[in-house]
C-alpha positions as a Python dict, from the first residue, in 0.01 Angstrom:
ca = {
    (1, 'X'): (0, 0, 0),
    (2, 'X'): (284, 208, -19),
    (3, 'X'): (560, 156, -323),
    (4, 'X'): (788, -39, -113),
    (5, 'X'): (599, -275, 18),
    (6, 'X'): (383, -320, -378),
    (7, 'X'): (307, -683, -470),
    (8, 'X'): (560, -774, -766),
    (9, 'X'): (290, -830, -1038),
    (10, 'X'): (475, -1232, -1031),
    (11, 'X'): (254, -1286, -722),
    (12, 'X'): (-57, -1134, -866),
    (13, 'X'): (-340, -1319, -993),
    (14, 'X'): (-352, -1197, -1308),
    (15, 'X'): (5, -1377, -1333),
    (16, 'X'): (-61, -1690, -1178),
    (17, 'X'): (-396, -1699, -1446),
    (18, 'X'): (-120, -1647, -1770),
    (19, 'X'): (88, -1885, -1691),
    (20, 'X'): (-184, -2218, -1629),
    (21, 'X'): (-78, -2433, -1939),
    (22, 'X'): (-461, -2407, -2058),
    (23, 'X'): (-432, -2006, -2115),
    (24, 'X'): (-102, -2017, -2247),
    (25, 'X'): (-228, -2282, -2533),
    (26, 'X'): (-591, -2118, -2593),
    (27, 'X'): (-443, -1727, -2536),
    (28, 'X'): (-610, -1611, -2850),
    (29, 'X'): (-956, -1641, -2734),
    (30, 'X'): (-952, -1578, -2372),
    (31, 'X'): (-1214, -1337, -2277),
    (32, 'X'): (-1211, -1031, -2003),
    (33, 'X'): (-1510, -1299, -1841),
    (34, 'X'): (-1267, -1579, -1788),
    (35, 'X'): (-1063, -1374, -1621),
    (36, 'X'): (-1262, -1255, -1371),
    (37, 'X'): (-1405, -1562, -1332),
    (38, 'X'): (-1068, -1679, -1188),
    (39, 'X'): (-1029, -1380, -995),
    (40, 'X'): (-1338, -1438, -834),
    (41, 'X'): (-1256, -1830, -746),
    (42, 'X'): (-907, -1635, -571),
    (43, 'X'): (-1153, -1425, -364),
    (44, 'X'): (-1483, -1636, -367),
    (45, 'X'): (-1651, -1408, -73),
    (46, 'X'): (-1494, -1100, -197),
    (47, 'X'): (-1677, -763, -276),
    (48, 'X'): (-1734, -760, -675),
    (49, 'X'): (-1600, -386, -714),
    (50, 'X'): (-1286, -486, -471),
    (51, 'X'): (-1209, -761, -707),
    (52, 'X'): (-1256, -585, -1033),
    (53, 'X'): (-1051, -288, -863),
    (54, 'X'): (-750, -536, -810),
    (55, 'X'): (-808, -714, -1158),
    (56, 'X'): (-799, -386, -1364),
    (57, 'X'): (-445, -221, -1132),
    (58, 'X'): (-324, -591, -1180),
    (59, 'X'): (-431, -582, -1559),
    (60, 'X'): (-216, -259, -1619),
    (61, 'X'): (66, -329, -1412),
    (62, 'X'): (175, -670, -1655),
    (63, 'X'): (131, -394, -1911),
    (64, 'X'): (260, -171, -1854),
    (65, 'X'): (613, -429, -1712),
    (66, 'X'): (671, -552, -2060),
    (67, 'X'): (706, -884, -1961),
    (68, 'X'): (495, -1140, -2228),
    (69, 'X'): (515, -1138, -2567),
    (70, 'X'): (332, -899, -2860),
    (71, 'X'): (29, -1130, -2877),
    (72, 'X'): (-39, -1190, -2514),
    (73, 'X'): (23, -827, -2484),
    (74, 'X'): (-253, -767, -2744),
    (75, 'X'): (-511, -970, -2651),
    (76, 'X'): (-470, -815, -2279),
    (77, 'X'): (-443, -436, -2433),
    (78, 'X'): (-755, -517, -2616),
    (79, 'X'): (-954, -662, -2327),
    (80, 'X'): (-911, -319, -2107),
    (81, 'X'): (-985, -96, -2384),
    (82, 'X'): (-1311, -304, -2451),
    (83, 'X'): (-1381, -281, -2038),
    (84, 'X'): (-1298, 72, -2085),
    (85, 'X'): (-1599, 177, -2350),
    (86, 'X'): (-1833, -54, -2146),
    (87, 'X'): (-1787, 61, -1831),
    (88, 'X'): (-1796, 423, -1921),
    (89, 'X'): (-2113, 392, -2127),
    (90, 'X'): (-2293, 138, -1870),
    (91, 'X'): (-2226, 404, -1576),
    (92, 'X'): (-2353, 768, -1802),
    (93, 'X'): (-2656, 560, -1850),
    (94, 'X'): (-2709, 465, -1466),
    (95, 'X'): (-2635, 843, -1382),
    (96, 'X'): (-2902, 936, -1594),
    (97, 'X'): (-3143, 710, -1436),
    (98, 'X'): (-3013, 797, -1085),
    (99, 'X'): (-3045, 1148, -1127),
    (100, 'X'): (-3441, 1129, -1253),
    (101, 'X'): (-3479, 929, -914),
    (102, 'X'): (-3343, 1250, -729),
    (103, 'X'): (-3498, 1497, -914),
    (104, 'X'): (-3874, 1303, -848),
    (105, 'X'): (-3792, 1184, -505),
    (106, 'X'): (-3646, 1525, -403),
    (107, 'X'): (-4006, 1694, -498),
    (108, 'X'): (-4192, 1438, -347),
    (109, 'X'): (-4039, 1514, -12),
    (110, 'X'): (-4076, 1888, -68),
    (111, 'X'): (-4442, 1903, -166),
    (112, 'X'): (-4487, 1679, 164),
    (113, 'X'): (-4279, 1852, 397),
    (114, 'X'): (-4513, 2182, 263),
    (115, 'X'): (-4818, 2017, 299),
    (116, 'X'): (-4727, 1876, 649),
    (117, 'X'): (-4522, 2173, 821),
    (118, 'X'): (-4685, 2427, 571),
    (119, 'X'): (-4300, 2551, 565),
    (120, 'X'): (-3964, 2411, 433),
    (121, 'X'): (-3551, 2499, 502),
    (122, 'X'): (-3493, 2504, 144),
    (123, 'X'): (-3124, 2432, 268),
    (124, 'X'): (-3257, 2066, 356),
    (125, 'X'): (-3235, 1994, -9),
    (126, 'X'): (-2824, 1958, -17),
    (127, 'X'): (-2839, 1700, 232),
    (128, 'X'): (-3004, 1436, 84),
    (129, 'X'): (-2780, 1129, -9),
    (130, 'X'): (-2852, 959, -347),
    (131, 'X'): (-2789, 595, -141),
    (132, 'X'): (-3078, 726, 82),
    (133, 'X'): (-3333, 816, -207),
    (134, 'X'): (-3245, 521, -447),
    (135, 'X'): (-3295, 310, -107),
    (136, 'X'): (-3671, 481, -51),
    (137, 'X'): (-3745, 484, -439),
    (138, 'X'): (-3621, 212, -601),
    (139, 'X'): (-3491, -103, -367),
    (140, 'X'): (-3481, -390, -611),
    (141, 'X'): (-3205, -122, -760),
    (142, 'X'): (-2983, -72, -521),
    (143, 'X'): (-2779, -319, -542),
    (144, 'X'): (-2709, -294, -898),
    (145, 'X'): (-2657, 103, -921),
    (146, 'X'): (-2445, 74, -628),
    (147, 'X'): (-2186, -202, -782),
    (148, 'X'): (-2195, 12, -1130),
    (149, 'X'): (-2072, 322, -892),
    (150, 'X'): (-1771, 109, -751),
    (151, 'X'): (-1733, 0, -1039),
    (152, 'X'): (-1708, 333, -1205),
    (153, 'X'): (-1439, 446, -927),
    (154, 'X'): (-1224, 136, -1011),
    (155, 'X'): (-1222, 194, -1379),
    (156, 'X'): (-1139, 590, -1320),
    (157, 'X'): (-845, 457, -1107),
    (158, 'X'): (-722, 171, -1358),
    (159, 'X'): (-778, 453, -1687),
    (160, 'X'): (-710, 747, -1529),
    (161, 'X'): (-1021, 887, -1603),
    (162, 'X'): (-1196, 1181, -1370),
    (163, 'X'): (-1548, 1243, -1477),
    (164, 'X'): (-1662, 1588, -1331),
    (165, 'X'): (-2048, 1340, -1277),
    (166, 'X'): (-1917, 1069, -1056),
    (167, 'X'): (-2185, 899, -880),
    (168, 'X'): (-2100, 1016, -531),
    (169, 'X'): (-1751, 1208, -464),
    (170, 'X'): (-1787, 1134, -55),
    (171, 'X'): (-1547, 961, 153),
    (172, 'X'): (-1837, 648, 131),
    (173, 'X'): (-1792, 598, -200),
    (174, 'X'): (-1399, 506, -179),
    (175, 'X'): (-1334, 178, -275),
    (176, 'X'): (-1096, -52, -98),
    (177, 'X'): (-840, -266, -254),
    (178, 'X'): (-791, -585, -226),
    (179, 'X'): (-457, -685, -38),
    (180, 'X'): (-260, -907, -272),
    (181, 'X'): (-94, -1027, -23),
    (182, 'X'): (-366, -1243, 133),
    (183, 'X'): (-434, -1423, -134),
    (184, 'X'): (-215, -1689, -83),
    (185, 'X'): (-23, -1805, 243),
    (186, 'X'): (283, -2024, 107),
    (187, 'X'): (356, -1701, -159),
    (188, 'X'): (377, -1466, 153),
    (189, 'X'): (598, -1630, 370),
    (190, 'X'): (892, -1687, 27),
    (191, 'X'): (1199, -1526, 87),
    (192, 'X'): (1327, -1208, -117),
    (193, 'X'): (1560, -1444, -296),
    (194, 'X'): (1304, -1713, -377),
    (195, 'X'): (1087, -1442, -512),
    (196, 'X'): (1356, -1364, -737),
    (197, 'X'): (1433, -1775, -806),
    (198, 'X'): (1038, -1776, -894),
    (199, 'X'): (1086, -1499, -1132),
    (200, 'X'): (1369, -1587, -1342),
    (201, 'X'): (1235, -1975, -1354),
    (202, 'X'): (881, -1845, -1465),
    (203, 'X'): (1070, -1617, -1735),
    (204, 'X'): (1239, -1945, -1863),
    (205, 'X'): (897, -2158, -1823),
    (206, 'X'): (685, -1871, -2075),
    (207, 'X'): (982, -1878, -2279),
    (208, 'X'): (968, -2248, -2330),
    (209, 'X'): (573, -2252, -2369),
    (210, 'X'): (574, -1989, -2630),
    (211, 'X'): (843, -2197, -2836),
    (212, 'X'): (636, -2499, -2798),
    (213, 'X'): (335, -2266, -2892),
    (214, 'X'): (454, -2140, -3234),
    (215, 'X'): (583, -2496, -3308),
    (216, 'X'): (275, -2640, -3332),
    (217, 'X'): (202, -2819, -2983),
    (218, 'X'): (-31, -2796, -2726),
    (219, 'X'): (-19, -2962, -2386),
    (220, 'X'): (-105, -3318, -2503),
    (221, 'X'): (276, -3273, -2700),
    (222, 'X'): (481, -3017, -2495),
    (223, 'X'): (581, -3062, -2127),
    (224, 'X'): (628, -2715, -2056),
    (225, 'X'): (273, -2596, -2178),
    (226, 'X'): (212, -2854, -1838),
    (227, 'X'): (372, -2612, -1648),
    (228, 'X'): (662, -2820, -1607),
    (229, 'X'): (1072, -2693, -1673),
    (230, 'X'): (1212, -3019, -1843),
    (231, 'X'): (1588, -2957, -1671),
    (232, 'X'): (1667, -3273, -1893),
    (233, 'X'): (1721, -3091, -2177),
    (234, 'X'): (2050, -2917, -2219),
    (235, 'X'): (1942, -2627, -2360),
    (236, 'X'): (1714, -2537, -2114),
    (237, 'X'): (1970, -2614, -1824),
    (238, 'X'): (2185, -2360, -2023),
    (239, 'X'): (1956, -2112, -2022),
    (240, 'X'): (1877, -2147, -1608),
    (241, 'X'): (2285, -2133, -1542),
    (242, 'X'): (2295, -1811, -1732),
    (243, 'X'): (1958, -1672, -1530),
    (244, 'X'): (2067, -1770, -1186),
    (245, 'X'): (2366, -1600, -1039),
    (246, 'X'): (2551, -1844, -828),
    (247, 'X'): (2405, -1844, -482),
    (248, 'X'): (2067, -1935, -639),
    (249, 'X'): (2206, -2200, -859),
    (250, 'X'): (2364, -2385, -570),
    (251, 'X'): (2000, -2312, -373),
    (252, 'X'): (1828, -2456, -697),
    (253, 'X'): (2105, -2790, -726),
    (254, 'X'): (2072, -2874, -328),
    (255, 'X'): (1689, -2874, -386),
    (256, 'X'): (1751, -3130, -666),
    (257, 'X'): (2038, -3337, -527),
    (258, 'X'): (1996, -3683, -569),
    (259, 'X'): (2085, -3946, -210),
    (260, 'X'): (2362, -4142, -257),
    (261, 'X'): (2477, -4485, -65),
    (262, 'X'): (2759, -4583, 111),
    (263, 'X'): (2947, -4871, -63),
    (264, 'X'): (3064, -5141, 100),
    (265, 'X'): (3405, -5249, -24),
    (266, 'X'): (3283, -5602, -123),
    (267, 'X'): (3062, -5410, -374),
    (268, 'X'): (3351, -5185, -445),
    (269, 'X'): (3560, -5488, -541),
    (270, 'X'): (3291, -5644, -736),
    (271, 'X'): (3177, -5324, -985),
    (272, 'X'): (3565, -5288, -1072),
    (273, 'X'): (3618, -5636, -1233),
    (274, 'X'): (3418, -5488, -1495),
    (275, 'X'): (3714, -5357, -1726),
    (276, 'X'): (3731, -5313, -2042),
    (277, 'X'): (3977, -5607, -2152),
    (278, 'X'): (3792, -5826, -1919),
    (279, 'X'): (3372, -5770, -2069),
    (280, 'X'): (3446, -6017, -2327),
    (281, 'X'): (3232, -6354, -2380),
    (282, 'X'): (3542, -6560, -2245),
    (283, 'X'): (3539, -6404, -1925),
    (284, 'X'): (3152, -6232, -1846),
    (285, 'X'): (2989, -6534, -1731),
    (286, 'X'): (3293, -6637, -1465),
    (287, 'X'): (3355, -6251, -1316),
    (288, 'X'): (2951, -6175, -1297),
    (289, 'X'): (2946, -6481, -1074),
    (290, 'X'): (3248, -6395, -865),
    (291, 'X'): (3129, -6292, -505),
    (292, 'X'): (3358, -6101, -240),
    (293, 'X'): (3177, -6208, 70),
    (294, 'X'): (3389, -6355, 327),
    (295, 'X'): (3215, -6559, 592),
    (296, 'X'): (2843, -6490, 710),
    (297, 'X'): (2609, -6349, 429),
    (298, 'X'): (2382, -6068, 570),
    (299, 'X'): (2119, -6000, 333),
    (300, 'X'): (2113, -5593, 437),
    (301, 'X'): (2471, -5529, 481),
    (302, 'X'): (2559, -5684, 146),
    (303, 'X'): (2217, -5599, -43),
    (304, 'X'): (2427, -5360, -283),
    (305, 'X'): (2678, -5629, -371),
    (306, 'X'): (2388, -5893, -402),
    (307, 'X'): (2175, -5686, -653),
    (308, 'X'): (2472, -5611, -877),
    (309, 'X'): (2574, -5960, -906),
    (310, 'X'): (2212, -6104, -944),
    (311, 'X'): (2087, -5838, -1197),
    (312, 'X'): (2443, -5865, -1385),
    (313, 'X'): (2405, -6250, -1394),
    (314, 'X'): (2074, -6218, -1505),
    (315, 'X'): (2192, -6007, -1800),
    (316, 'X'): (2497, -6223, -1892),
    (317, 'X'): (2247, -6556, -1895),
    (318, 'X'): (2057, -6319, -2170),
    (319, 'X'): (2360, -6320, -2400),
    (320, 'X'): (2484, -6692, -2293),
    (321, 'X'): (2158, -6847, -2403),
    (322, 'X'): (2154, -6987, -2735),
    (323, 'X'): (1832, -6821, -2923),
    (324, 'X'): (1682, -6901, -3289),
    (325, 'X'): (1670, -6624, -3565),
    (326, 'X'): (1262, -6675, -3540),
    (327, 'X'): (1224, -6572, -3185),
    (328, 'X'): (1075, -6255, -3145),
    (329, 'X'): (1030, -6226, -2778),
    (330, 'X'): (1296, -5937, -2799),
    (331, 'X'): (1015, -5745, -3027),
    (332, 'X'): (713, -5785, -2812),
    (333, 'X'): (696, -5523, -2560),
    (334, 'X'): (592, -5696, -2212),
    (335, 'X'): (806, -6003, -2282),
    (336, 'X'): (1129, -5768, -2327),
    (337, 'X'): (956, -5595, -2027),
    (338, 'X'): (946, -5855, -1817),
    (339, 'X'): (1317, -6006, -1852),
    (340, 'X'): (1436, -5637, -1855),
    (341, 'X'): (1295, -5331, -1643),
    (342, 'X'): (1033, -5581, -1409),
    (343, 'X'): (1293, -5789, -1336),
    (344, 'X'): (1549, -5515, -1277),
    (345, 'X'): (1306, -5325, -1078),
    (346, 'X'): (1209, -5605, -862),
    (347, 'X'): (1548, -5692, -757),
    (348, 'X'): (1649, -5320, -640),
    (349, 'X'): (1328, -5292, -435),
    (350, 'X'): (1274, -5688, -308),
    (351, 'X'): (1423, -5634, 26),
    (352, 'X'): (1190, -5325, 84),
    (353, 'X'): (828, -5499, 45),
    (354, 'X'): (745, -5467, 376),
    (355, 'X'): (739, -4997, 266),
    (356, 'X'): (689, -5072, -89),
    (357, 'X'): (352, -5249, -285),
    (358, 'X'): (468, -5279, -658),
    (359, 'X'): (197, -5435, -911),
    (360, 'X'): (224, -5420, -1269),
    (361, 'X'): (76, -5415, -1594),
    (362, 'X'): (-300, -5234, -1651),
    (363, 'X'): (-240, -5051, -1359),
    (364, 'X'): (-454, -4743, -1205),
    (365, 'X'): (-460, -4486, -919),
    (366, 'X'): (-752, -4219, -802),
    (367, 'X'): (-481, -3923, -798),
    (368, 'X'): (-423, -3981, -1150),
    (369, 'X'): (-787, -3997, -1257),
    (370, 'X'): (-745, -4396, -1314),
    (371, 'X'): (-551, -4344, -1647),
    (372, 'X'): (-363, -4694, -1689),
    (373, 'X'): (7, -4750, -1648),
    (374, 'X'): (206, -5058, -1686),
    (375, 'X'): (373, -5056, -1311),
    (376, 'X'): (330, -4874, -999),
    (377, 'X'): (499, -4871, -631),
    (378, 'X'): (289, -4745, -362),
    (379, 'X'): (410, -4652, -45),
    (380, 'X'): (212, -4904, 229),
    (381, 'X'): (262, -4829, 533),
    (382, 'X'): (132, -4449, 586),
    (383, 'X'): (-220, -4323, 710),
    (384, 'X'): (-250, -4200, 332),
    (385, 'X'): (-261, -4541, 194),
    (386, 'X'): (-60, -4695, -119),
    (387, 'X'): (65, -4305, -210),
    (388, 'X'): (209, -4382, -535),
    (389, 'X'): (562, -4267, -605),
    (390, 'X'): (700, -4443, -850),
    (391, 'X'): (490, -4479, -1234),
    (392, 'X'): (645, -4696, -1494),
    (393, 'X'): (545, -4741, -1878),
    (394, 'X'): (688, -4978, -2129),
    (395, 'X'): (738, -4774, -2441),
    (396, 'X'): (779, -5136, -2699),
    (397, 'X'): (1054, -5267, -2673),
    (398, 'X'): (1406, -5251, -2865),
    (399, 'X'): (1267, -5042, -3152),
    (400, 'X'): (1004, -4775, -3014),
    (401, 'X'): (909, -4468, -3261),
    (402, 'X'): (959, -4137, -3139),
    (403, 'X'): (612, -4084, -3144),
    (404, 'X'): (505, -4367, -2867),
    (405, 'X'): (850, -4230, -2653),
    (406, 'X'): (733, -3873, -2637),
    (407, 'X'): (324, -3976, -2596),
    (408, 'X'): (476, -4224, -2318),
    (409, 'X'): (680, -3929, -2136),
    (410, 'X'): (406, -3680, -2207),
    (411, 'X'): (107, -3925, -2030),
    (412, 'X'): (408, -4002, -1719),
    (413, 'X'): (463, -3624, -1665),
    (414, 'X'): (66, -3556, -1690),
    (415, 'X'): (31, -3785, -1420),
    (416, 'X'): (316, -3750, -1209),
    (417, 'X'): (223, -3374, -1173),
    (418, 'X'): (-75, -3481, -1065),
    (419, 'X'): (79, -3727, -815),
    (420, 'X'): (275, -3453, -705),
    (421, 'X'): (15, -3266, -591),
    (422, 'X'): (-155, -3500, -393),
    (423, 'X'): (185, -3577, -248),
    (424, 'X'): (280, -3232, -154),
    (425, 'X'): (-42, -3220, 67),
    (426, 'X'): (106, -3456, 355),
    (427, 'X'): (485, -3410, 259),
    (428, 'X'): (711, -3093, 313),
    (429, 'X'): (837, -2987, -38),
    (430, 'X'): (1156, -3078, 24),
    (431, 'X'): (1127, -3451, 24),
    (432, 'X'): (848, -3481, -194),
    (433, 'X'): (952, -3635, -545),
    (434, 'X'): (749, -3854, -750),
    (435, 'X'): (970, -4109, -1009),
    (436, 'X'): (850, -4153, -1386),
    (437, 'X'): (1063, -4469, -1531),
    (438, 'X'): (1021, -4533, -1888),
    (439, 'X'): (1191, -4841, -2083),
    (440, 'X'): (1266, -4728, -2454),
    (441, 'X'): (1458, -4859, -2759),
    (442, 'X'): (1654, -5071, -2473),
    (443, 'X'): (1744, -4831, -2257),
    (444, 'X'): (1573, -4763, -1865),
    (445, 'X'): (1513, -4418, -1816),
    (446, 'X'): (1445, -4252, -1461),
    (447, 'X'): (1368, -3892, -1403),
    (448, 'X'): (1206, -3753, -1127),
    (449, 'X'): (969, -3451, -1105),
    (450, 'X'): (977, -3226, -746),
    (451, 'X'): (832, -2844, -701),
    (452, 'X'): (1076, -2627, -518),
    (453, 'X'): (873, -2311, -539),
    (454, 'X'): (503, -2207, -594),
    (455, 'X'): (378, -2324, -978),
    (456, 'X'): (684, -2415, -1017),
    (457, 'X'): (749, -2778, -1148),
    (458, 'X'): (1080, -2915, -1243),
    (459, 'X'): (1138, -3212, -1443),
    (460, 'X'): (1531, -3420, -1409),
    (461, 'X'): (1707, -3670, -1532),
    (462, 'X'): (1848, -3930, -1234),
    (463, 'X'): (1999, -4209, -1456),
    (464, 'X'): (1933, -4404, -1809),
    (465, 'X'): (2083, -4737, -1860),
    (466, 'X'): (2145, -4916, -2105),
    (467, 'X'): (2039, -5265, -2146),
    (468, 'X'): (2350, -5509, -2256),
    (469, 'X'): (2302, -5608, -2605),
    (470, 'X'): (2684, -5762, -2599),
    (471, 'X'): (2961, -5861, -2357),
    (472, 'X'): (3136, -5519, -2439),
    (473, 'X'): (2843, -5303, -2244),
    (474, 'X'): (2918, -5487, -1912),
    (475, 'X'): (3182, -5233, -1844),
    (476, 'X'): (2925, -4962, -1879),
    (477, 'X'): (2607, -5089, -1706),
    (478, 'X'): (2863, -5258, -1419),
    (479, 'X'): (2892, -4825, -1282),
    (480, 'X'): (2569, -4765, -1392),
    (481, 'X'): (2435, -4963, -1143),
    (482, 'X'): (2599, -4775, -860),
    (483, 'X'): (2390, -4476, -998),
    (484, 'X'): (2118, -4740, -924),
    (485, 'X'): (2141, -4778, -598),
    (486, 'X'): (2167, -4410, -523),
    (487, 'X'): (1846, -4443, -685),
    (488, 'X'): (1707, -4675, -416),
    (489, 'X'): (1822, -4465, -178),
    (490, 'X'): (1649, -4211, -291),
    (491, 'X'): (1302, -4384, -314),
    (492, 'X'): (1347, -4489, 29),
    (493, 'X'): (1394, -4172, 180),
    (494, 'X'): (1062, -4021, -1),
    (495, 'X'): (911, -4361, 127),
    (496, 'X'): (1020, -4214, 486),
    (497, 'X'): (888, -3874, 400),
    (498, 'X'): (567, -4009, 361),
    (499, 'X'): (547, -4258, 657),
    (500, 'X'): (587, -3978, 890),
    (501, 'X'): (304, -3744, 759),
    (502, 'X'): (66, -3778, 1044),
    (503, 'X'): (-297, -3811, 1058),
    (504, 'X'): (-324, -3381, 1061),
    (505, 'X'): (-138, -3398, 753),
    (506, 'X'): (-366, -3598, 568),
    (507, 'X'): (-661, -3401, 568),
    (508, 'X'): (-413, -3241, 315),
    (509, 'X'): (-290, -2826, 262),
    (510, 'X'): (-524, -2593, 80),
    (511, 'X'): (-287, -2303, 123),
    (512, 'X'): (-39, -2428, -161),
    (513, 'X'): (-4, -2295, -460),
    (514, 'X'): (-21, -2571, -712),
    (515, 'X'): (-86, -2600, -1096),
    (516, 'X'): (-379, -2814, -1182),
    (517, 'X'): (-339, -3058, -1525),
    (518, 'X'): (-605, -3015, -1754),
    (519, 'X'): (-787, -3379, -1839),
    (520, 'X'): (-698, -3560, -2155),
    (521, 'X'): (-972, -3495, -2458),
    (522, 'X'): (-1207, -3818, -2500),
    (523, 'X'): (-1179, -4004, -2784),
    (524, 'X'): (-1408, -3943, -3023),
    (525, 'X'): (-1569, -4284, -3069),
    (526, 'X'): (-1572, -4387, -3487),
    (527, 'X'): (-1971, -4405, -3563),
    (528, 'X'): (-1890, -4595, -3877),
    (529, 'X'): (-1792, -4910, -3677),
    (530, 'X'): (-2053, -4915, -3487),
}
């Protein structure tokens, strides 16, 4: 492979193994086995000494580039060095026993030619291949001495050793490497520019993991040691802006641009009574009820207008309601739930049932090895039947620790990654998004999670709203809902994405690249209860 055409070591294998969250958290004790192992799932009907060949140029490529940090450049240094002295001292110790095959076979076939022709050609004796004697003397052999001599070639070529007793200097002996390139078929066909996208973004993603890493988490408390960029948080949005120069940033934002709706001017008029001198408690409960439909109501033209005002009434019959100092529904998280996010939720997608199956509460799906959420919509009508797309938990309810918020986000990015996957089987990348909706502390949540390029999974923010706790957050939640219905829009054209996969499609793509979650520990059951 010449230099211009060279695999960036990005697209190797070795890369791709580095950067699975399970190496990244365990990188201390991953052994030279491991990774073969993995090299040998890439290449499962590959020749052993072609593999090892491309592990060890692959192995001191990333070494050689600089590109991880002192420890994961350690543990790698040390894992050649230790192939190294084993390799060397394996194959002086099969070229000892290969030569005393020669030596006896060689004599053999000289006192035989003398006893059979009563004459020899001396000169006969430089011909004789060492494949040809060790496959007369010693078959059950062969196979083993042969893969030690490939593999001493490979490590010569990875060291640059040049032992003076190589097995066998012919032209049969050379070892060919394996192409890269084949490897995988969506990493071939990127673009130069979304080879250089990948790069960057996978420079951020390490970045992140090895923060996470020396702060104490593993992937049960990190998202990005998931393999997933959380573009939620600011400082990691920073740090993309400053990577990406400004062609790839607006390639990057039209991958992630949200769908927005049209508004009718009826639900124009409607959103901007919400003022600030007019959210008071003398004038909420008349303006939420004020409609701007003239004439004939149509149920699809004026859906917009018809959700803001019955969600928005809902809320203001919340405040209006006289309620005792003992009540605690407010406290209890599926009863806040349930006049809250379900209710919300069920207005924005009730004139959609007929694409959309929502259920809720103990909730489980096969992609997401039946780990049980508190709501789900599933996409109906497809060949790929009830492909969820939308996973909801209730994180309590007006007071939630940090601890159940992050567990709750964790557990919905776990699983939407592994949503994701599934989805990106029938779907084109593009339109394939999966929504994670988490109610917190009184506030809705909704982020979605897509995968623009190979292994790469990015995590972003669509909306949060906040829940009215008085008359003065009317104003606020009144435009927050027209974020909401760009929202709906949004789920609906996914919904489309997946209604046109087509029976081909669902026997799903095995030539993506995708990043496997690892499974969540067992609980370790307490023996003392028992």
């Amino acid at each position: 492979m010449s230099a211009e055409n060279k695999t960036p070591f990005f697209k190797r294998p070795l890369f791709r193994f580095l950067t699975q969250p399970e190496v990244i958290s365990t990188i201390s004790s991953i052994t030279a086995d491991e990774i073969l192992a993995y090299y040998q799932q890439e290449w499962p009907n590959g020749n052993f000494s072609k593999i090892y060949d491309a592990l060890a140029k692959d192995l001191e490529e990333i070494l050689d580039s600089n590109f991880f940090n002192r420890d994961i450049t350690s543990v790698l240094r040390n894992i050649r060095d230790a192939w190294r002295s084993f390799l060397f001292t394996s194959i002086t110790k099969y070229q000892k026993s290969v030569a005393t095959v020669v030596d006896v076979e060689t004599s053999k076939w000289v006192e035989e030619a003398i006893n059979n022709d009563g004459e020899i050609l001396i000169s006969n004796k430089r011909h004789i291949n060492t494949e040809d004697v060790l496959e007369t003397a010693c078959p059950e052999s062969v196979k083993k001495i042969k893969t030690m001599k490939d593999l001493s070639a490979s490590a010569s070529s990875a060291s640059g050793y040049n032992e003076s007793h190589d097995l066998n200097d012919s032209e049969d002996s050379e070892t060919e490497s394996i192409d890269v390139e084949q490897d995988n078929k969506e990493i071939r066909s990127l673009t130069e520019n979304e080879v250089d996208i990948l790069k960057k973004l996978l420079k951020i993603l390490v970045a992140c993991q090895e923060k996470d890493r020396e702060a104490g988490k593993d992937f049960l408390t990190s998202v990005s040691l998931n393999g997933i960029i959380d573009l939620s948080d600011d400082e990691t949005y920073k740090q993309i802006k400053k990577s990406l120069n400004k062609d790839q940033m607006t390639w990057l934002e039209e991958f992630l641009r949200k769908k927005t709706f049209n508004q009718t001017p009826e639900f124009t008029q409607y959103i901007n009574q919400f003022t600030e001198d007019a959210c008071i408690r003398a004038e909420i409960p008349t303006i939420v009820r004020k409609s701007f439909i003239l004439g004939r109501f149509d149920p699809f033209h004026y859906e917009a207008h018809d959700i803001a005002q019955q969600i928005l009434t809902h809320l203001s019959v919340r405040l209006e309601a006289p309620m005792r100092v003992e009540y605690k529904g407010l406290d209890r998280e599926r009863t806040y739930a349930i006049d809250t996010i379900v209710y919300i939720l069920n207005r924005l997608f009730r004139m959609h049932q007929d694409e959309l199956d929502v259920a809720w509460i103990e909730q489980t799906t096969p992609d997401t090895k039946n780990h049980k959420f508190d709501g789900l919509y599933k996409v109906i009508r497809t060949t790929n039947k009830n492909q969820v797309i939308i996973i909801t938990e209730f994180s309590y309810a007006r007071k939630t620790p940090l601890s159940k918020k992050n567990g709750d986000q964790l557990k919905l990015c776990r699983n939407s990654m592994r949503t994701l996957n599934k989805l990106l089987q029938i779907v084109p990348k593009g339109c394939a998004r999966v929504y994670l909706v988490q109610s917190f502390n009184g506030f809705i949540e909704i982020k979605y999670l897509v995968r623009p390029l190979p292994s790469i999974y990015i995590l972003q923010r669509f909306m949060c709203i906040k829940i009215p706790v008085s008359f003065g957050d009317f104003e606020q939640i009144a435009h927050d809902l027209k974020d909401l219905m760009n929202w709906q829009v949004d789920v609906l054209s996914t919904v489309r994405a997946v209604n046109k996969a087509t029976t081909a499609n669902i026997m799903g793509d095995n030539n993506l690249h995708i990043t496997l979650v690892n499974d969540t520990p067992l609980k370790k059951k307490d023996k003392t209860n028992l």
